[in-house]
BALOBA-1460 file (C-alpha; in Angstrom, 3 decimals):
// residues 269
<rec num="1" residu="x" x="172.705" y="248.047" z="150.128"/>
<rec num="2" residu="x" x="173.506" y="244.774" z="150.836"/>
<rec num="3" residu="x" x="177.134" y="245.668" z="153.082"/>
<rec num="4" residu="x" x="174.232" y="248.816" z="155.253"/>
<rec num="5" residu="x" x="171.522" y="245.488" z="156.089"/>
<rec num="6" residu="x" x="174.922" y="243.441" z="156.848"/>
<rec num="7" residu="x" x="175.832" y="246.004" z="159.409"/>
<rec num="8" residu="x" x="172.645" y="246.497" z="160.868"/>
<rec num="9" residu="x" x="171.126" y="242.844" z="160.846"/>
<rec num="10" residu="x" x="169.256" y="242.839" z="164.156"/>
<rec num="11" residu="x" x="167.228" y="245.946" z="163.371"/>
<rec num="12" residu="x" x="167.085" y="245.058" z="159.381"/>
<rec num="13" residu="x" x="165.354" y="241.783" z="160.886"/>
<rec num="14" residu="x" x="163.179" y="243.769" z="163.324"/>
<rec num="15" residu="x" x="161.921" y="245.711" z="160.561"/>
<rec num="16" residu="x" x="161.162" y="243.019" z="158.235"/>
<rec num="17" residu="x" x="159.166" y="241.036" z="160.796"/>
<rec num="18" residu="x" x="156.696" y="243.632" z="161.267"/>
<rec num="19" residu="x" x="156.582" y="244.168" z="157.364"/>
<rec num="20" residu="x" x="155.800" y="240.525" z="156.941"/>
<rec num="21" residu="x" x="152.853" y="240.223" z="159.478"/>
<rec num="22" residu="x" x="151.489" y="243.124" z="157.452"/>
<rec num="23" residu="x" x="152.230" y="241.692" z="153.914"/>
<rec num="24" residu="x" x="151.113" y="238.255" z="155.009"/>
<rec num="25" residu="x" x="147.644" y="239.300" z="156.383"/>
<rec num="26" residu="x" x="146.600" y="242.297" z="153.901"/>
<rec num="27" residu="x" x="144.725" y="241.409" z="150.784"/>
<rec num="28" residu="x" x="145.701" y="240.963" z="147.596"/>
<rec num="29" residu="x" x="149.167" y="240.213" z="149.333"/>
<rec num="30" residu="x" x="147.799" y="237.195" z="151.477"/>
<rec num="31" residu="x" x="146.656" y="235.635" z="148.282"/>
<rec num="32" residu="x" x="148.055" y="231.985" z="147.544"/>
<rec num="33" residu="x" x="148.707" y="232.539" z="143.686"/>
<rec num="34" residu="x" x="151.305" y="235.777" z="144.606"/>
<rec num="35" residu="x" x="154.780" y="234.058" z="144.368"/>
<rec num="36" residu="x" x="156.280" y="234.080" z="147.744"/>
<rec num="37" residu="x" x="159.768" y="235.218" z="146.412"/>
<rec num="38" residu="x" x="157.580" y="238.158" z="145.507"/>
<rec num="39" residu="x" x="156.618" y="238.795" z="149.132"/>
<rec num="40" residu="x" x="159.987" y="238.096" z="150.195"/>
<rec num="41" residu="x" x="161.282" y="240.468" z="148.279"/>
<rec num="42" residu="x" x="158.711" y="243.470" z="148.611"/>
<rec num="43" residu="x" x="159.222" y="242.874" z="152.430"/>
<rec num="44" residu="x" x="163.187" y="243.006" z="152.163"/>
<rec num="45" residu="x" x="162.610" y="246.103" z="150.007"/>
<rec num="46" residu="x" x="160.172" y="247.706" z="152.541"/>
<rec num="47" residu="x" x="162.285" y="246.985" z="155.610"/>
<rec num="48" residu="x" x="165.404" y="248.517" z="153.815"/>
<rec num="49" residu="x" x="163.770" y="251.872" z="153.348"/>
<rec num="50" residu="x" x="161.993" y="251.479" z="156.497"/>
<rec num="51" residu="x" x="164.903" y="250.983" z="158.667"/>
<rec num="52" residu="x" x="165.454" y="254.872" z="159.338"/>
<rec num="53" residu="x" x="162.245" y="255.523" z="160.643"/>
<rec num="54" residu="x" x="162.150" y="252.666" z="163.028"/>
<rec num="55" residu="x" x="162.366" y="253.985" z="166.659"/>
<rec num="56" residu="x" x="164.046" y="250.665" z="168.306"/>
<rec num="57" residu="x" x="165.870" y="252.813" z="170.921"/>
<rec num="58" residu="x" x="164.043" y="250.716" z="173.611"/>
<rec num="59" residu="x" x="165.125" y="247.417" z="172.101"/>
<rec num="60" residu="x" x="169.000" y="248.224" z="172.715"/>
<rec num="61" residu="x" x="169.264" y="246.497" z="176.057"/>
<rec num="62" residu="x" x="167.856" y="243.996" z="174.955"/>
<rec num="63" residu="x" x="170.189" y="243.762" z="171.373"/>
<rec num="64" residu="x" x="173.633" y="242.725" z="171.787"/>
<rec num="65" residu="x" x="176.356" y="243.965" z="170.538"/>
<rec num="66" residu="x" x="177.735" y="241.193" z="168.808"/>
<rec num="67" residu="x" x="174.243" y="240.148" z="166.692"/>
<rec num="68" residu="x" x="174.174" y="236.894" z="168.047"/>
<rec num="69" residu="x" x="170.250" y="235.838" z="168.408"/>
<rec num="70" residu="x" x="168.907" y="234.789" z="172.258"/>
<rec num="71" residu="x" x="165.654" y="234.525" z="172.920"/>
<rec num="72" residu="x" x="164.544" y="238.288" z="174.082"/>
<rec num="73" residu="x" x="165.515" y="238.893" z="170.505"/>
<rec num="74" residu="x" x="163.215" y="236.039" z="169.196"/>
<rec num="75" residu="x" x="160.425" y="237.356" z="171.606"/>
<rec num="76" residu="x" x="160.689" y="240.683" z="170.286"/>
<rec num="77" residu="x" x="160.735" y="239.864" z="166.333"/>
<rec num="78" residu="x" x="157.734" y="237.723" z="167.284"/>
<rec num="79" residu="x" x="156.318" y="240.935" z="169.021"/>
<rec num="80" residu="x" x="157.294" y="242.997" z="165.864"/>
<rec num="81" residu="x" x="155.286" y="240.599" z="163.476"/>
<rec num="82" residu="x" x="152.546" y="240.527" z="165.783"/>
<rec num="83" residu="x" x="151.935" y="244.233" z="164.864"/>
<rec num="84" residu="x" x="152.213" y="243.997" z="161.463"/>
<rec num="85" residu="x" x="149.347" y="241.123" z="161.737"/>
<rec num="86" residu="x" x="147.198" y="243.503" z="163.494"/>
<rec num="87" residu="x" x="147.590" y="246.164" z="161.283"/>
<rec num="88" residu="x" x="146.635" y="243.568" z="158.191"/>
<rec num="89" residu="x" x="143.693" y="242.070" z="160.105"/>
<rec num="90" residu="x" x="142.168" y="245.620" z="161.042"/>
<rec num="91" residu="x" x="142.410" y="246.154" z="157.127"/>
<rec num="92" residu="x" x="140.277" y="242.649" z="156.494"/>
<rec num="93" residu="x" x="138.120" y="243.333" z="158.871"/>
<rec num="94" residu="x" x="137.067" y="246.793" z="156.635"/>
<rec num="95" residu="x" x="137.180" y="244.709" z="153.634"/>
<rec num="96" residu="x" x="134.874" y="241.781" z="155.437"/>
<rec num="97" residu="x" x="132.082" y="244.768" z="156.097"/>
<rec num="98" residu="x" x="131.557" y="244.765" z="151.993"/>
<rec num="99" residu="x" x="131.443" y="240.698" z="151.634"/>
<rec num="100" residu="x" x="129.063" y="240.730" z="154.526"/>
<rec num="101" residu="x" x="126.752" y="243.034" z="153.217"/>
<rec num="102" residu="x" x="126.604" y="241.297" z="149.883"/>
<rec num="103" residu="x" x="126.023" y="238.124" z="151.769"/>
<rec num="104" residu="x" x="122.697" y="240.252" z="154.055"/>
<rec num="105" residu="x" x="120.778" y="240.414" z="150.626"/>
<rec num="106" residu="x" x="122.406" y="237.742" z="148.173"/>
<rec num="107" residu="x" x="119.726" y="235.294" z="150.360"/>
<rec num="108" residu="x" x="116.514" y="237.114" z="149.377"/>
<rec num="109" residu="x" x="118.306" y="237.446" z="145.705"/>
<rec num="110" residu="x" x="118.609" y="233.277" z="145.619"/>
<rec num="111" residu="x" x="122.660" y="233.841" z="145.061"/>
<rec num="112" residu="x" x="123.023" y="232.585" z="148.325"/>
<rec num="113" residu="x" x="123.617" y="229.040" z="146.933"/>
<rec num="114" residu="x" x="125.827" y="229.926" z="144.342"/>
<rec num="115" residu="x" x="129.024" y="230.598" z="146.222"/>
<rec num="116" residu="x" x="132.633" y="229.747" z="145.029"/>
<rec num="117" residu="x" x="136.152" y="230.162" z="146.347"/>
<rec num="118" residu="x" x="136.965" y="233.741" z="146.496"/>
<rec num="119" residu="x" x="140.357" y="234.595" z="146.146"/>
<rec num="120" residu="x" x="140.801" y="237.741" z="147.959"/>
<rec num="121" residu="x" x="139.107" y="236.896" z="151.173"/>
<rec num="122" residu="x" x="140.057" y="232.881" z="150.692"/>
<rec num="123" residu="x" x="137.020" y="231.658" z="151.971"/>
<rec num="124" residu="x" x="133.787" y="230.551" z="150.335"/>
<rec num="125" residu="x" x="131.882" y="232.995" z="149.480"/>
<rec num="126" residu="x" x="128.650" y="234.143" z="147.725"/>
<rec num="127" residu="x" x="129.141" y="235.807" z="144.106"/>
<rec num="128" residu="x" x="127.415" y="238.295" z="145.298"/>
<rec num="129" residu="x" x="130.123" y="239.171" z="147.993"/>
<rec num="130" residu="x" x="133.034" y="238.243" z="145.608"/>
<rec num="131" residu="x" x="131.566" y="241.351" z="143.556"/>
<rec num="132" residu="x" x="131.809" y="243.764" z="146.150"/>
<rec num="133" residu="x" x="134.911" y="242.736" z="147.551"/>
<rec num="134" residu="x" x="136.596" y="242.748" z="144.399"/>
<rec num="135" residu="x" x="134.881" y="246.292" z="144.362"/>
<rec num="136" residu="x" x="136.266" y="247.229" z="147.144"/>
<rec num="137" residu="x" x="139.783" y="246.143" z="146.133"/>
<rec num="138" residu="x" x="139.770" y="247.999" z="143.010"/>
<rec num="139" residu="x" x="138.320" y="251.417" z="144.899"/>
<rec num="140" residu="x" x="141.053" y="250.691" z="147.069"/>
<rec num="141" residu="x" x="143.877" y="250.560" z="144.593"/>
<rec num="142" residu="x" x="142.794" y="253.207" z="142.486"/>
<rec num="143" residu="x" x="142.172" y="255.917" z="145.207"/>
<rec num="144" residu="x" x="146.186" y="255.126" z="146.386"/>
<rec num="145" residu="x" x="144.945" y="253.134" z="149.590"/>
<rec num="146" residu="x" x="148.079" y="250.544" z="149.458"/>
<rec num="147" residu="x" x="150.456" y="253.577" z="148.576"/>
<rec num="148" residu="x" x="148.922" y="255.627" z="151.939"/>
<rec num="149" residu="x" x="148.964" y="252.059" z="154.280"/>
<rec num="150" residu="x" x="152.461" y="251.547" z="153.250"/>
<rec num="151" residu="x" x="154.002" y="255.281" z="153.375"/>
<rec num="152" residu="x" x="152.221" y="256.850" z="156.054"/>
<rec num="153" residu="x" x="150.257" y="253.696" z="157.849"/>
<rec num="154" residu="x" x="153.553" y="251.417" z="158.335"/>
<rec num="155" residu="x" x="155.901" y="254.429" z="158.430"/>
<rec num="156" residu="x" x="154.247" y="255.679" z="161.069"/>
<rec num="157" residu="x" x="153.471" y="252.817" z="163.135"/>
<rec num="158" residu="x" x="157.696" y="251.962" z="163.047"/>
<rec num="159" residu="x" x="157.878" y="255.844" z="164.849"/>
<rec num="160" residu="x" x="155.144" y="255.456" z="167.301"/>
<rec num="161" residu="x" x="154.419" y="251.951" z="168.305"/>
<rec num="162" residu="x" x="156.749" y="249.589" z="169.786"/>
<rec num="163" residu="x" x="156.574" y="245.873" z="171.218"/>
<rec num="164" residu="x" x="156.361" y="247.332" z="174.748"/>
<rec num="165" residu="x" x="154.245" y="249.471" z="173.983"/>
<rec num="166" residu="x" x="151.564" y="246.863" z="172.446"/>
<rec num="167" residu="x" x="152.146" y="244.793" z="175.863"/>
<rec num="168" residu="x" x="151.356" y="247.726" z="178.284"/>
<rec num="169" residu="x" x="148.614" y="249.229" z="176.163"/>
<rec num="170" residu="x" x="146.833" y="246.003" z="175.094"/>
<rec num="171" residu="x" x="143.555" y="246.369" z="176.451"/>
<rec num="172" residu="x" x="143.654" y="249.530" z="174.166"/>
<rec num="173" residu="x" x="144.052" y="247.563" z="171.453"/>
<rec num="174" residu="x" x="141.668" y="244.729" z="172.376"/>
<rec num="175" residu="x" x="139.163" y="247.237" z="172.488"/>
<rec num="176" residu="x" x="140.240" y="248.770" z="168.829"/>
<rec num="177" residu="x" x="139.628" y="245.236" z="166.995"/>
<rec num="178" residu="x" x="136.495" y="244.706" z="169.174"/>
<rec num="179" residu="x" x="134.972" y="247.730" z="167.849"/>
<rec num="180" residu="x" x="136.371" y="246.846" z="164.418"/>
<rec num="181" residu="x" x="134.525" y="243.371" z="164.419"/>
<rec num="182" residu="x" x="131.187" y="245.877" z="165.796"/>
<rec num="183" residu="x" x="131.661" y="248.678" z="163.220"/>
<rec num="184" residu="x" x="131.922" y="245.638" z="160.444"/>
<rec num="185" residu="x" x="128.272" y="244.720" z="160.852"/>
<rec num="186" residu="x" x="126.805" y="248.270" z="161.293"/>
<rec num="187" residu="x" x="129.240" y="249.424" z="157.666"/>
<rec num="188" residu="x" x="127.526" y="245.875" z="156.176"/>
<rec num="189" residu="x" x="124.163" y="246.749" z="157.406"/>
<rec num="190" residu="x" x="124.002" y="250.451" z="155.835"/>
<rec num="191" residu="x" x="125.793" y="249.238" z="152.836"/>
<rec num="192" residu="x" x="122.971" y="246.509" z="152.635"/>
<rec num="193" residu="x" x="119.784" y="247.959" z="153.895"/>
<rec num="194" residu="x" x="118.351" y="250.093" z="150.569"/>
<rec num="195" residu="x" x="118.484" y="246.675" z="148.853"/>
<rec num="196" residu="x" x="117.523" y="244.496" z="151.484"/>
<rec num="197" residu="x" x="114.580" y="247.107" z="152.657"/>
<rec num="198" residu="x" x="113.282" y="247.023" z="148.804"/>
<rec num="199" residu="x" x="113.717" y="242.992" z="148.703"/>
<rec num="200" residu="x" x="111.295" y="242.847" z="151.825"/>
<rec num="201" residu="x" x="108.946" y="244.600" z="150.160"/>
<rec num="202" residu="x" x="108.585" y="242.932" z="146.809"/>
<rec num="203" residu="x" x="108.604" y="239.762" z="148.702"/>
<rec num="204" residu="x" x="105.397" y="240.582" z="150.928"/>
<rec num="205" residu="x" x="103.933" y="242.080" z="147.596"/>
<rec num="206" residu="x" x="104.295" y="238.917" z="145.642"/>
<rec num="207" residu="x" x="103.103" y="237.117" z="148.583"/>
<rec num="208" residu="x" x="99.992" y="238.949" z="149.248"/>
<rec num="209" residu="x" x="99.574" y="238.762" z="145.272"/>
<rec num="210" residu="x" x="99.944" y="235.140" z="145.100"/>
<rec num="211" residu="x" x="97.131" y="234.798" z="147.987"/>
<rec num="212" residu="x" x="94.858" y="236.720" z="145.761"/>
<rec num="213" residu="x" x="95.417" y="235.481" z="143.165"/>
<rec num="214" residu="x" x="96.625" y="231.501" z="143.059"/>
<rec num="215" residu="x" x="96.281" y="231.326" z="139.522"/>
<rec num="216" residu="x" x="99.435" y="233.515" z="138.982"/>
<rec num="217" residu="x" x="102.237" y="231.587" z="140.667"/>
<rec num="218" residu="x" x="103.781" y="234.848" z="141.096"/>
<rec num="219" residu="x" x="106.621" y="232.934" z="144.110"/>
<rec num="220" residu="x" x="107.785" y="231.172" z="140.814"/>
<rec num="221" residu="x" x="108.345" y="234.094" z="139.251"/>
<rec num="222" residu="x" x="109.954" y="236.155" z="142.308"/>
<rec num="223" residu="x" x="113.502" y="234.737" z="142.435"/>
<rec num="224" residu="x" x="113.971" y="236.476" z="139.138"/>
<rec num="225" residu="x" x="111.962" y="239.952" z="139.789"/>
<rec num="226" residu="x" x="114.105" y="240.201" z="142.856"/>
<rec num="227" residu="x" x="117.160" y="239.310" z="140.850"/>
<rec num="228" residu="x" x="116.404" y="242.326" z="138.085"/>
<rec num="229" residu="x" x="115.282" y="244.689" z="140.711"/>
<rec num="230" residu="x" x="118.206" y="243.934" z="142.779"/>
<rec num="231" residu="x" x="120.935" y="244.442" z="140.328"/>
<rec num="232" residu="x" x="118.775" y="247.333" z="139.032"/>
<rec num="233" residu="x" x="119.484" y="248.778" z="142.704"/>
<rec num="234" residu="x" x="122.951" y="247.728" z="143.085"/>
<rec num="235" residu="x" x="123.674" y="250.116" z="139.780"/>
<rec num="236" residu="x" x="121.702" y="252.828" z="140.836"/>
<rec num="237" residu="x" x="123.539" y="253.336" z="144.176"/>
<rec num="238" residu="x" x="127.145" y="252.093" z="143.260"/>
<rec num="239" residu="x" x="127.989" y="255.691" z="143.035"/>
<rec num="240" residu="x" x="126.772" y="256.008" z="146.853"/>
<rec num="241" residu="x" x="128.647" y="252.397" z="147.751"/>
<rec num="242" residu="x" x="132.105" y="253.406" z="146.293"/>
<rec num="243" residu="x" x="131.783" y="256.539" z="148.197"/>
<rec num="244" residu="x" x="131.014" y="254.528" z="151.157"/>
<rec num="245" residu="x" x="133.986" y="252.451" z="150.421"/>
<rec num="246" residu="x" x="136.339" y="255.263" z="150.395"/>
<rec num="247" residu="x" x="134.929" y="256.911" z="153.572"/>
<rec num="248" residu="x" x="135.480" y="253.539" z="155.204"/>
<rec num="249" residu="x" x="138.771" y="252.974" z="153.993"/>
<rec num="250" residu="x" x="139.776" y="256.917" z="155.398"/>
<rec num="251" residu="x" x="137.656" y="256.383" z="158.491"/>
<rec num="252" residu="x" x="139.914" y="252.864" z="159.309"/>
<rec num="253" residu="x" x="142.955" y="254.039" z="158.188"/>
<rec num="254" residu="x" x="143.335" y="257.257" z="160.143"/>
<rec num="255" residu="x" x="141.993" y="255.149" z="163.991"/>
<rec num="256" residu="x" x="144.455" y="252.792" z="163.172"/>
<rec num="257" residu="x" x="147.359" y="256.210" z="163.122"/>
<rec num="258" residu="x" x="145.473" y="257.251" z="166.259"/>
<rec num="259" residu="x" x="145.576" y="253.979" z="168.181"/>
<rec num="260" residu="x" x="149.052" y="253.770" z="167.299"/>
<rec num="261" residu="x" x="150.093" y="257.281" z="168.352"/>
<rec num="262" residu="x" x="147.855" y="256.911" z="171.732"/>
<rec num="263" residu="x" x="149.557" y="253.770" z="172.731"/>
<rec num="264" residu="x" x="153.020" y="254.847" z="171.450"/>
<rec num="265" residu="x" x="152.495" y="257.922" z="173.407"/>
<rec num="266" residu="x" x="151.450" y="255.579" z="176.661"/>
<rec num="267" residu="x" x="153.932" y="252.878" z="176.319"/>
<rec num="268" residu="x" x="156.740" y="255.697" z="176.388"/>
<rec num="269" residu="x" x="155.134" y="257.862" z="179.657"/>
C-alpha cells in the first residue's frame, strides 16, 4: 500500500485534496470533537481506493515527471479541494433547509430563546432546529446517505469533473449553489408551514378570546397551548417529514451527479 501511494505521490495527493474539502465541510465529519487523526486517516483511506477512478489525464502536462511540487501543482491541489468543499457545502445547505424550518415556527412556539450550541451545524441554534437536524442526520445515516455520497457521489465526481473543468463551467456552478441557497427556503417553508399555518391560527383564536373575554388571560396561557399543540403536530407528521427528508436528500444528491457530469462533459468538448 504504502510502496503503490510512494510511486504515485502527485496523484495520491490530488486525490486526497479533494477528499479533504469534502470530509472537512460535510457534517458529522466537520464536527470539532471528531479526532483529526481520524479524518486524516479516513481521507488517506478514501484517496487510496479512489486513486483508480480519478481521471487526471489533463493534469499530466502540468505533473512532472520527477514529483517535485511547483506551483501549477499547488494551484491545482487547491483546485481539487475546492471541489470537494463544494460538494460538502451543497450537502449543508440540504441539511440547513431542516434547521431553518424548525427555526420558521420555534418563534410562535417561545423556543426561540432557548437556543444552544449545536454541534452538527456549529452555530447557535434553536432546540427546536437542533431536533430536526439531528433528525435529519440520523434519516441520513440510516437510509445509507454517507455510504451513496462517498461510493457513487465522490467516485463519480473523480471520473467526470476536473479542475478545468470547474474553471470553464463556473457560472454553471454558481448558478447550482444559488438555486441551492433558493430551494433551502422553499424545502424549510413546506417542511414548516402545517405547523406554522396551525400556530397562526390558535394565536388569532386566543387573541380574539382574550378580547372577549379579559377575565381569562388566555395570552398567559398560549405559550404553552402552542407548545402542546405544536409538538402534538410535529408527531403526527414526522412520518411525512422523514419522507421529506429522504426525498430531499435523493433530490440533492442526484443534481449534484448531474452538474458534475454536465460540466465534466463541457470542460472536456
Amino acid at each position: 500500500m504504502l510502496d503503490s501511494i510512494l510511486n504515485s505521490a502527485p496523484l495520491f495527493l490530488l486525490v486526497a485534496a479533494r477528499c479533504a474539502g469534502l470530509i472537512f465541510t460535510l457534517p458529522l465529519f466537520s464536527m470539532r470533537t471528531v479526532p483529526r487523526a481520524s479524518k486524516i486517516a479516513l481521507i488517506g483511506y478514501l484517496a487510496f481506493f479512489l486513486m483508480g477512478a480519478a481521471d487526471y489525464s489533463a493534469y499530466s502536462k502540468l505533473i512532472t515527471s520527477d514529483g517535485v511540487f511547483d506551483l501549477y501543482y499547488i494551484l491545482l491541489l487547491l483546485g481539487e479541494a475546492m471541489i470537494g468543499v463544494i460538494m460538502g457545502f451543497y450537502v449543508q445547505i440540504i441539511f440547513a433547509a431542516f434547521s431553518t424550518a424548525a427555526q420558521f415556527f420555534a418563534f410562535q412556539m417561545g423556543f426561540s430563546a432557548a437556543s444552544a450550541y449545536d454541534a452538527l451545524s456549529q452555530v447557535e441554534n434553536p432546540l427546536m432546529g437542533q431536533f430536526f437536524n439531528l433528525c435529519a442526520m440520523l434519516v441520513f445515516m440510516q437510509t445509507q446517505w454517507f455510504q451513496k455520497l462517498f461510493i457513487t457521489g465522490l467516485n463519480n465526481s473523480f471520473e467526470a469533473l476536473n479542475v478545468f473543468g470547474l474553471i470553464t463551467e463556473r457560472e454553471k456552478m454558481v448558478h447550482f449553489l444559488l438555486k441551492g441557497l433558493t430551494d433551502l427556503f422553499a424545502d424549510a417553508f413546506i417542511i414548516a408551514l402545517p405547523i406554522m399555518g396551525t400556530l397562526i391560527l390558535i394565536t388569532i383564536c386566543t387573541g380574539l378570546l382574550s378580547k372577549a373575554a379579559p377575565q381569562m388571560n388566555l395570552l398567559s396561557e398560549g405559550f404553552p397551548i402552542m407548545i402542546l399543540l405544536a409538538f402534538g403536530l410535529i408527531i403526527l407528521l414526522f412520518p411525512t417529514i422523514v419522507g421529506f427528508f429522504e426525498k430531499s436528500f435523493n433530490s440533492g444528491i442526484s443534481d449534484l451527479l448531474i452538474l458534475f457530469d454536465s460540466i465534466g462533459k463541457g470542460g472536456k468538448s
